[in-house]
N, C-alpha and C positions, 0 to 999 in steps of 0.2 A: 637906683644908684648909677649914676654917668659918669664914666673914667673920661680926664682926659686923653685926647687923640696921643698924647705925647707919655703916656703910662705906659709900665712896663710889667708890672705885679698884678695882670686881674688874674681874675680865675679863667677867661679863656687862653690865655697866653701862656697862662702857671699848665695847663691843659694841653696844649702846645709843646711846650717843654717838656712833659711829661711822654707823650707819645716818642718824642724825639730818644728818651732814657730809654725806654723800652726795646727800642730797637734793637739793639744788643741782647738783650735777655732772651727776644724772640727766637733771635741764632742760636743762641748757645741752645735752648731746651730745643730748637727742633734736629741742633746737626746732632746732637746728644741723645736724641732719642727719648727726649721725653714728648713726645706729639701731643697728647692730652693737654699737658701746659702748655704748650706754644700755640695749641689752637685756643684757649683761655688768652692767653695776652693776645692773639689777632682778634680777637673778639672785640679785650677792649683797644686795640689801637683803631679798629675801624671803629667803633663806639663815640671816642675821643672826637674823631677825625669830623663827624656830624654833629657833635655836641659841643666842639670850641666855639664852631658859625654860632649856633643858635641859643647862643649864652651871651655873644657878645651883643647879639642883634635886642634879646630879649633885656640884659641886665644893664642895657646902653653904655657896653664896654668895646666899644669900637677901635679901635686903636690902629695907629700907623704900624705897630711893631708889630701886631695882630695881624694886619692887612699883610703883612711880608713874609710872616714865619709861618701863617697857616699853608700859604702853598710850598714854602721850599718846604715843610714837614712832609705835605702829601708826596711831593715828587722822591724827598729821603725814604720816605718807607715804601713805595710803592718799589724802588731803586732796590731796598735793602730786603726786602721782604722776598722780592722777583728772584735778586741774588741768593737768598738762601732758597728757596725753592726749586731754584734749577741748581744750585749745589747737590740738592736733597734728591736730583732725577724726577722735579714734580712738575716744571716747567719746561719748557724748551727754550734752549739757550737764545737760539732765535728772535722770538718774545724778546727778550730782556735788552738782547745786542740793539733791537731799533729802538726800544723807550730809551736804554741810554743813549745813543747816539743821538737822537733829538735832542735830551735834555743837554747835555755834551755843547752842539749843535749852538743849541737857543742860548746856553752860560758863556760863549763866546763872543758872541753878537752882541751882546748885554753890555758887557765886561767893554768889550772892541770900542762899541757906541754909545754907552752910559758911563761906565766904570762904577757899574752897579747895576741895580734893578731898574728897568724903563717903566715902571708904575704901569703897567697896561692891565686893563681888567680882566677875570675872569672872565672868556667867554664859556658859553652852552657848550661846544665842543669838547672844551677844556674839561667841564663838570662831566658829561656826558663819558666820557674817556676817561674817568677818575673814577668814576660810578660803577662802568663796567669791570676796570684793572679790582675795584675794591668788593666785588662781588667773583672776581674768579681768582682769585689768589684765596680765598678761605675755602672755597668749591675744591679746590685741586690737594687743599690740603686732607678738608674732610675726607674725600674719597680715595685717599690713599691710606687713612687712619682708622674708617671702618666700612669692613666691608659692605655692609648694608647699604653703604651710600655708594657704590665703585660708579653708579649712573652719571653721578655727578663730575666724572671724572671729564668725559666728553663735553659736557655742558660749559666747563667750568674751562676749558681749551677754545673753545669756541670763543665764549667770551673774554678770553687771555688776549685771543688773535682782534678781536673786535677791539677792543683795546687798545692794541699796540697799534692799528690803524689810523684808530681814535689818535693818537696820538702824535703820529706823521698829518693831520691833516690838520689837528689843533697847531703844533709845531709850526705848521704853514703857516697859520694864523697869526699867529703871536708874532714870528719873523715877518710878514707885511705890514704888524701891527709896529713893531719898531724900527723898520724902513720909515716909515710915513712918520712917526713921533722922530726920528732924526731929521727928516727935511723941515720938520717944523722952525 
């Protein structure tokens, strides 16, 4: 079944919006102190967050609106997710200050020299630094929630910080990527 590019109702977009609902729900059951569920819903927001891509690719539901909402989804939850975690004393504030700042950063540049999104592609760095933020933000929750896992605590900081690098250096990217797409 192949959506048009110009569809708004597939199943990876309805996917999409979904992770997006969640968000909220994550906050409240983790500042609320239910960690059990809020590690259940990070499960499925990171779940979602590989299963929009490879729904759209597979059910040839490719979509424009796809192509837009799946990253600002990642960069909302990774944003919203970061923020409740260093609310919760699991993060370092640190972490969060440069991923937002970049994003911050890159939605002005956009905004400034598109008045919107500059369509640039996902690079490697980009995924690479989504991969990592999306593997240490459940690590730092885990090993705060039981103790048998507290190992993962340092693991999961590590890869926080690898991350937020990840993400100053994707950031680069993206801003030479719409430097050069404005002299176009």
């Amino acid at each position: 079944m192949t959506a048009s590019r110009s569809a708004v109702w597939t199943v990876p977009n309805l996917l999409s919006f979904a992770r997006l609902a969640l968000l909220p729900v994550f906050a409240w059951l983790l500042l609320t102190d239910r960690t059990g569920a809020a590690i259940v819903v990070l499960a499925v927001l990171g779940s979602t967050d590989w299963l929009d891509g490879y729904l759209a690719r597979r059910l040839g539901q490719v979509t424009l609106l796809g192509e837009r909402l799946d990253p600002l989804a990642d960069r909302i939850s990774v944003i919203v997710v970061g923020l409740t975690l260093a609310w919760a004393g699991l993060l370092p504030w640190l972490v969060l200050a440069v991923i937002v700042a970049v994003d911050a950063t890159l939605l002005v540049l956009a905004w400034a020299w598109f008045r919107g999104s500059p369509d640039l592609p996902v690079t490697r760095v980009g995924k690479l630094r989504t991969l990592l933020l999306l593997l240490a933000l459940p690590m730092l929750l885990l090993a705060d929630a039981v103790a048998a896992l507290a190992w993962l605590r340092p693991v999961g900081l590590v890869l926080a910080v690898l991350g937020a690098l990840g993400h100053v250096l994707a950031g680069v990217g993206y801003a030479r990527g719409m430097a050069r797409s404005r002299r176009l």
